[in-house]
Kinemage of the C-alpha trace (Angstrom):
@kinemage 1
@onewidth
@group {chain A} dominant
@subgroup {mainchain}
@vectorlist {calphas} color= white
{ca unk a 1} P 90.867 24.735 24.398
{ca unk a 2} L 89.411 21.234 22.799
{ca unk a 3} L 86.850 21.744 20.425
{ca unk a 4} L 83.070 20.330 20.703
{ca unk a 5} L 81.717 18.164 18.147
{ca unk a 6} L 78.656 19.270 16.526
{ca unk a 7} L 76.655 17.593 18.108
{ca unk a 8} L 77.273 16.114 21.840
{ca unk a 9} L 76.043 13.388 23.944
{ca unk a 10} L 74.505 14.194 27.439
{ca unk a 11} L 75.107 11.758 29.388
{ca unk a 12} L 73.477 11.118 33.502
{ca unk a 13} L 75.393 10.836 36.304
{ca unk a 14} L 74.707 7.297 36.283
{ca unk a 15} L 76.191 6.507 32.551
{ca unk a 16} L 73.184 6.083 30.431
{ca unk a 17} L 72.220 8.306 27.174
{ca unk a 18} L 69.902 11.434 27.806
{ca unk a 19} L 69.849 13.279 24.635
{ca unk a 20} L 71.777 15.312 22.060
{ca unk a 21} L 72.231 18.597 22.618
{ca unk a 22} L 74.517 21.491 20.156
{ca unk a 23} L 78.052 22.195 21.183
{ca unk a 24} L 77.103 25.553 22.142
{ca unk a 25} L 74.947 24.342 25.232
{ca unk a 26} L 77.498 21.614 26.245
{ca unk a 27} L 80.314 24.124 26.952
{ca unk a 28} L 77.959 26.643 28.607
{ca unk a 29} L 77.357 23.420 30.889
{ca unk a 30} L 80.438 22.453 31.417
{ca unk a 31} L 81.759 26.609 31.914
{ca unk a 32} L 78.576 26.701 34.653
{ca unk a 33} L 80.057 23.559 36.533
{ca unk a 34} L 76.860 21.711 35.680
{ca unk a 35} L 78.357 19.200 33.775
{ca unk a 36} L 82.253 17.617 32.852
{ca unk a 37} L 83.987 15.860 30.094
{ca unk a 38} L 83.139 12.202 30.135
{ca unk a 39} L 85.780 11.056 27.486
{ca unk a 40} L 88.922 12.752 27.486
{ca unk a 41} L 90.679 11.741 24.218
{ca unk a 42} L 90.393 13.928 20.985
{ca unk a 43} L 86.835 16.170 20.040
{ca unk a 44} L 84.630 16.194 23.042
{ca unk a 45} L 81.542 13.918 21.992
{ca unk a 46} L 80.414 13.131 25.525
{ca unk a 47} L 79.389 15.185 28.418
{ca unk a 48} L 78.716 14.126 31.892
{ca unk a 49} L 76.117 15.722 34.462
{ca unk a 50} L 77.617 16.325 37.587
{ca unk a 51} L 74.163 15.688 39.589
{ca unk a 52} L 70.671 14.500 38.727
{ca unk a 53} L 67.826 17.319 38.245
{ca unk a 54} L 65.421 15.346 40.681
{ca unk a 55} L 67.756 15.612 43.709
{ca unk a 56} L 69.117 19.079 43.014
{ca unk a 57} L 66.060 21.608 41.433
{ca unk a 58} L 64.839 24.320 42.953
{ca unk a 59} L 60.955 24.222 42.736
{ca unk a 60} L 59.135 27.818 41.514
{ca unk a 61} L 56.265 27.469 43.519
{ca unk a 62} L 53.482 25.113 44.753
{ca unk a 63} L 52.443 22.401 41.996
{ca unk a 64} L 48.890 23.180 40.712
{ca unk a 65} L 45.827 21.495 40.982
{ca unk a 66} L 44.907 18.291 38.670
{ca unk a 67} L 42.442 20.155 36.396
{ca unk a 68} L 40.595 18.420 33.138
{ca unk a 69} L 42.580 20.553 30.469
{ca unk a 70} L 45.915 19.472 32.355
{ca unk a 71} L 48.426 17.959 30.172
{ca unk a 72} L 48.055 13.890 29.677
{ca unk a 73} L 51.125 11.788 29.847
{ca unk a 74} L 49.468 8.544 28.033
{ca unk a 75} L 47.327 8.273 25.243
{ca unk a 76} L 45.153 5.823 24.367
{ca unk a 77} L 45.893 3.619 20.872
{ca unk a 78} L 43.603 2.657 18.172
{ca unk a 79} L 44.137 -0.850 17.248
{ca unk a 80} L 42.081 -2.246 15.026
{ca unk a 81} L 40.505 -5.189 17.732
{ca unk a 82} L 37.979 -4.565 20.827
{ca unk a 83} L 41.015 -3.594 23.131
{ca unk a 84} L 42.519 -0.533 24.769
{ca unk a 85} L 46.206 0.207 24.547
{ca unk a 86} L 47.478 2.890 26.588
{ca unk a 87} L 51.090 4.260 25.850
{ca unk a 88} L 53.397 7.007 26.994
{ca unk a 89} L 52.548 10.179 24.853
{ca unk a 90} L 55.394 11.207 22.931
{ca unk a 91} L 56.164 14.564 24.589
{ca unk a 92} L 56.387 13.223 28.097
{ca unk a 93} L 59.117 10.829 27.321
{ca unk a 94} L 63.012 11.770 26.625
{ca unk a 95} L 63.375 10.461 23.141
């Protein structure tokens, strides 16, 4: 058995950079068949998803109603001129 780096790179079906996750969670992905080995020489630093989320999760139920304490996906920024910025909020963004 190959042993995990630390920390390992997630990696979309497509090729581009998702996130870091520990070593423990990339070979429970790869044991589940959700994921494989995207560079096969020496530690295992890379992992590959075998399909995207959007095309393959199950939904729990219905999606609730837009309500006023819903969670916001932008925020507005102060700058220091009469203008309005609006960005993505930090928690709805992969980073």
């Amino acid at each position: 058995m190959r042993s995990f780096a630390v920390k390992v790179e997630l990696v979309t079906a497509a090729g581009d950079h998702l996130r870091y996750v520990p070593a423990a969670v990339a070979k429970s992905m790869i044991d589940a068949g959700h994921a494989e080995v995207a560079h096969q020489n020496g530690k295992i630093r890379s992992v590959k998803l075998v399909s995207s989320a959007s095309t393959h999760a199950a939904r729990i139920g219905e999606p609730s109603p837009p309500s006023i304490s819903s969670p916001r996906f932008v925020r507005r920024a102060k700058l220091d001129f009469p203008a309005t910025l609006w960005e993505h909020h930090p928690r709805a963004t992969y980073e």
